[in-house]
C-alpha positions in Angstrom: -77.3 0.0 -10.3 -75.5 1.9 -7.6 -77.3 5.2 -6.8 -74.7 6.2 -4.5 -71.8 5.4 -5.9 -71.6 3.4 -9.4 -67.9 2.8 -10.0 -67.7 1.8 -6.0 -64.7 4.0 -5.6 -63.8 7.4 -5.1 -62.2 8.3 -7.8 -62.4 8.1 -11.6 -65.7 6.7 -11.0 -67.2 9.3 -9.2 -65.7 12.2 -11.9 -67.4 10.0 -14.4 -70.8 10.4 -13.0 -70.3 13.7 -11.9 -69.5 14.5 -16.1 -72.7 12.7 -17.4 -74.8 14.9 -14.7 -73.5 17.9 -15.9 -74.1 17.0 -19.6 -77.7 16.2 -18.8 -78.0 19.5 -16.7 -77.0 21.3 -20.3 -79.4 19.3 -22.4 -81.9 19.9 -19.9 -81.9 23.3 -20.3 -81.3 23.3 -24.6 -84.1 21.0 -24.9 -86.8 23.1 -23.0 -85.6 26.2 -24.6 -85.5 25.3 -28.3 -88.9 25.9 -28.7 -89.2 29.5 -27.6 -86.2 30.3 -30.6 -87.9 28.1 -33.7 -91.6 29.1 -33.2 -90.8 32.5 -35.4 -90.4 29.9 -38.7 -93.6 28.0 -37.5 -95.5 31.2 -38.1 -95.2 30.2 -41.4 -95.4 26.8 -41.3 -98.3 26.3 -39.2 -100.4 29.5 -40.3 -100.9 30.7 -37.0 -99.9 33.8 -35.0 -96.6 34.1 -33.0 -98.9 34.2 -29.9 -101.1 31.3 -30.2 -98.3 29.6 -31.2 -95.7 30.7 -28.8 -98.7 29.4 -25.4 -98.0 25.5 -27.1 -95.4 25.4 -24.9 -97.2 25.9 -21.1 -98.0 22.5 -21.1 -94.9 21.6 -21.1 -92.9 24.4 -19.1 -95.9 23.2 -16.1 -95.0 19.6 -16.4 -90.9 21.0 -16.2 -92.0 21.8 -12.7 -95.0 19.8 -11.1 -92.9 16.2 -12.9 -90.2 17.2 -10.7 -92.2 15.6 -7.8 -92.6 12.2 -8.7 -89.4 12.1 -10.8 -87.3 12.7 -7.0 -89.3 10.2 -5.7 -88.8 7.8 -8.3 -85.1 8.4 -7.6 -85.1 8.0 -4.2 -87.2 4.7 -4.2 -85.9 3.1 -7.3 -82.6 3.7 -9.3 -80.8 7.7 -10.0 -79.0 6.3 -12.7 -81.9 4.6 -14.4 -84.2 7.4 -14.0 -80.9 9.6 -15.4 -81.4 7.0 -18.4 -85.0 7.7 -18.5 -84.3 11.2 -18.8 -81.6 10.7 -21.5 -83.9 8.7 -23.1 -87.0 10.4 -23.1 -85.7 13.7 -23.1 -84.1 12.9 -26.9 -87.4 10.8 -28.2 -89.5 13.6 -26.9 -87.0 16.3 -29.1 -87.5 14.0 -32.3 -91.2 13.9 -31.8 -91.4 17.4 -31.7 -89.5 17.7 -34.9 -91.9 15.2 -36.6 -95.1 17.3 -35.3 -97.4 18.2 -38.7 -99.7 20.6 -36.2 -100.3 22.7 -33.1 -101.2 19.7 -31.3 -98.3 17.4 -32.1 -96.2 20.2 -30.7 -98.2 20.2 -27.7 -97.5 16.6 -26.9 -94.1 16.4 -28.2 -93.1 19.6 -25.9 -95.3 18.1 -23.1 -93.2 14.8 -23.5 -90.1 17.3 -23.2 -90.9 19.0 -20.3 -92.1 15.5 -18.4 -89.0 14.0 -18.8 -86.6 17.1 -18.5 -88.3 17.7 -15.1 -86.4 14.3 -14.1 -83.0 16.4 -14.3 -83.3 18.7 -11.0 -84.2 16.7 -8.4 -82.2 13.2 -9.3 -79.7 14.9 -11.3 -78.5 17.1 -8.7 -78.9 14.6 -5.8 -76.4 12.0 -8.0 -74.1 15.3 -8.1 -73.7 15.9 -4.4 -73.7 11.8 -4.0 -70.8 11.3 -5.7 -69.1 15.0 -5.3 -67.1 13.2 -1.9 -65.2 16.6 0.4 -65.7 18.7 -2.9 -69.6 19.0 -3.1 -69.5 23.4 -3.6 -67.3 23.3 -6.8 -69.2 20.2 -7.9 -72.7 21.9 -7.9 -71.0 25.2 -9.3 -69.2 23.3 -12.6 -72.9 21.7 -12.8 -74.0 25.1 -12.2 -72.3 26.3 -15.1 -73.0 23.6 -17.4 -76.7 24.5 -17.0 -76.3 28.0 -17.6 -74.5 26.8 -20.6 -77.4 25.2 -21.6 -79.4 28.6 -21.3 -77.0 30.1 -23.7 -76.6 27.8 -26.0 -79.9 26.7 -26.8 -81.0 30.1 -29.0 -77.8 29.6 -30.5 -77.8 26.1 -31.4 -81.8 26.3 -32.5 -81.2 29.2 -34.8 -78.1 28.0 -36.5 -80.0 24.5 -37.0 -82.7 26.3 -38.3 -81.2 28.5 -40.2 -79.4 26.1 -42.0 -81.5 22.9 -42.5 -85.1 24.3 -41.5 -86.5 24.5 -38.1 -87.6 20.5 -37.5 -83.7 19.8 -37.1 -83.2 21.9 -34.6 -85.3 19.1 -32.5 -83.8 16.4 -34.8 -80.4 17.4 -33.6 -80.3 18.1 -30.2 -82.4 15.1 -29.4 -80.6 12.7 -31.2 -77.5 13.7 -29.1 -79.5 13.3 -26.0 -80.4 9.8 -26.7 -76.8 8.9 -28.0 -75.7 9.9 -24.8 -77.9 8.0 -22.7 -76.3 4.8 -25.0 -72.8 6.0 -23.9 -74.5 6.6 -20.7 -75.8 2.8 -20.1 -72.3 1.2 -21.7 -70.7 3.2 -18.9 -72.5 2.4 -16.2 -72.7 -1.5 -16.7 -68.9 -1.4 -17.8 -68.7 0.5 -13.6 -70.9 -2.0 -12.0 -69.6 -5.0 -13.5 -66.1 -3.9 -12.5 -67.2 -2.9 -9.2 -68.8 -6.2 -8.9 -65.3 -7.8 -9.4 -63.1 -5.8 -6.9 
């Protein structure tokens, strides 16, 4: 696949890439957050302080930023859009895993799996944005901008009502099953792109 440019235009084809960047930016962001809102109903659940329970997640916010440094070189040596697809992908298993975690350590993992693979957002993400952004890379970067501050928001919002409502291991169900549907829409896109561009 075409890291530059997958639709080999500049038009529709670039606005589509540009939307599925900004959609990852916001799942980036909801994923990495969702544990910081459910741990108060884990207290329960798991028997163990809001402290203790609350440092699970370091593993994973470290691995948010030191993965970043592979994952750009990954995208700059091999494929954006795969490693977009990797990140859609693992991002979303990650989520589910954490929802299925019976102890302290299977939320270590899972949120570790979460923060590896949402580290692949930043540095490929971003680079596809500005790639296929043509003359109009400031308001590009500033819709992904807000889409990732949207994210921020969101997340608390989006964990709490899913927890409130069907207990806190959907509020990793959720959000990670609509990560990895995306990546499926995701894929279908881009082939449907290359294989037309292959044709023109």
């Amino acid at each position: 696949m075409n890291t530059e440019n997958p639709a080999g235009t500049a038009g529709g084809g670039n606005r589509t890439a540009l939307l599925f960047a900004n959609i990852a930016h916001f799942y980036s962001h909801v994923m990495m957050l969702v544990y910081p809102t459910v741990v108060i109903a884990l207290e329960a659940a798991f028997e163990r302080p809001y402290g203790e329970l609350l440092s699970l997640s370091f593993v994973g916010f470290v691995l948010y930023g030191v993965a970043a440094l592979p994952a750009g070189w990954l995208g700059d040596r091999w494929s954006t859009p795969a490693m977009l697809a990797v990140f859609f992908f693992g991002t979303g298993a990650a989520g589910i895993a954490a929802g299925f975690a019976t102890g302290p350590l299977g939320i270590v993992i899972a949120l570790g799996g979460i923060g590896l693979f949402s580290s692949i957002y930043h540095p490929v993400g971003i680079a596809w944005v500005v790639a296929n952004a043509a003359g109009a890379r400031g308001r590009a970067l500033g819709i992904n901008g807000v889409f990732g501050t949207a994210g921020i928001a969101c997340a608390p919002l989006i964990a709490g009502a899913l927890t409130a409502a069907f207990g806190w291991r959907y509020a990793f169900f959720v959000p990670g099953a609509a990560c990895i549907a995306t990546g499926i829409g995701f894929l279908f896109v881009m082939r449907r792109m290359a294989g037309q561009a292959a044709h023109k």
